[in-house]
C-alpha positions in Angstrom: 90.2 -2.2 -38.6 89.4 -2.9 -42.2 85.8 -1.4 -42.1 87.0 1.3 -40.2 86.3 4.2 -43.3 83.2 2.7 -44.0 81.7 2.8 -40.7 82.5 6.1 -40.1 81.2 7.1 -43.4 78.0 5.3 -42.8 78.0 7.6 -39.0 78.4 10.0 -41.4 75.5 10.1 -43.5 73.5 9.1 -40.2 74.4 12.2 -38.4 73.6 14.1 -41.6 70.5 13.0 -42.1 69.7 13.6 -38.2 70.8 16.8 -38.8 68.3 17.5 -41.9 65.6 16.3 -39.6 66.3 18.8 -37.0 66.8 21.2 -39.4 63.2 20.7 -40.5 61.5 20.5 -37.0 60.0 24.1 -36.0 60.5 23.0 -32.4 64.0 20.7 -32.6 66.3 23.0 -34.6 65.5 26.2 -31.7 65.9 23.8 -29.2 69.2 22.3 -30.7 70.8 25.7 -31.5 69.9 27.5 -27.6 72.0 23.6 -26.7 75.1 24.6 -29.0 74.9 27.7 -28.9 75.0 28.2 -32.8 73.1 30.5 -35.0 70.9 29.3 -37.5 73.0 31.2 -40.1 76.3 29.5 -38.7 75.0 25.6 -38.9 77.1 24.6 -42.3 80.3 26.2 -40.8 80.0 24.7 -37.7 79.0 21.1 -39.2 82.9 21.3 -40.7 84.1 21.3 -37.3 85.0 18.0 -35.3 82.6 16.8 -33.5 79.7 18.3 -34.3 78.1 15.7 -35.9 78.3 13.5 -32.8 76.5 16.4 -31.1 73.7 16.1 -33.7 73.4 12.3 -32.5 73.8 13.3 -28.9 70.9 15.1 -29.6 68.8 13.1 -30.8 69.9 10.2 -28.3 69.4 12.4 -25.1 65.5 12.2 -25.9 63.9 9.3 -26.5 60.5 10.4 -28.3 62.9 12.3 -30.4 65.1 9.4 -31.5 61.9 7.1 -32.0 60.5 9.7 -34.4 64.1 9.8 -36.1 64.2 6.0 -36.2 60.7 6.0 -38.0 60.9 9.0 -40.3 64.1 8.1 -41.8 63.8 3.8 -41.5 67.0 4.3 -39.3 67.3 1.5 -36.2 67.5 3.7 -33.0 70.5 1.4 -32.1 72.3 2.2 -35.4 72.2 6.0 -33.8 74.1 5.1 -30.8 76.4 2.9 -32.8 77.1 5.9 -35.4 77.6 8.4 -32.5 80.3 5.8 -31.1 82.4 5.7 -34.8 82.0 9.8 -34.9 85.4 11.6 -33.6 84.2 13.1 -30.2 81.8 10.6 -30.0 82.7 9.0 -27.1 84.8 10.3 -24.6 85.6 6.8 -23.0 87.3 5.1 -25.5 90.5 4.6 -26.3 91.9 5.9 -29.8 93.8 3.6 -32.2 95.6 4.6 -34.8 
């Protein structure tokens, strides 16, 4: 697919920018890091590592006041979440992958 780098690239700076907003919510980022498991202190190394921004979206999909809020704050459409969390690698189990 053609587009292929850029729609993962625009997943890309989705999932970042859900990732600042947790990052800046007093009650999101404990919530998110007691979900993942990581410490506050270990969020930049663990971004690096596949699949963690799809968890990011995940988390923000799995609760809907949470992605409305997203949508608003940052101008993104809540369906552009569940379409970035599909072009992520880990994103979607169900698919297949073609190379």
């Amino acid at each position: 697919m053609a587009n292929a780098a850029s729609m993962r690239e625009e997943a890309e700076t989705i999932a970042v920018r859900a990732l600042g907003f947790v990052a800046a919510d007093p009650e999101l980022l404990p919530r998110f890091l007691s979900l993942t498991g990581i410490e506050a202190n270990s969020i930049r190394r663990a971004a690096a590592e596949p699949g963690f921004l799809a968890g990011v979206l995940q988390f923000i999909l799995a609760h809907e006041p949470t992605l409305l809020r997203f949508a608003e704050e940052t101008g993104t459409p809540p369906a552009a979440v569940g379409k970035a969390l599909r072009a992520l690698p880990l994103g979607n189990d169900d698919h297949e992958r073609s190379t």
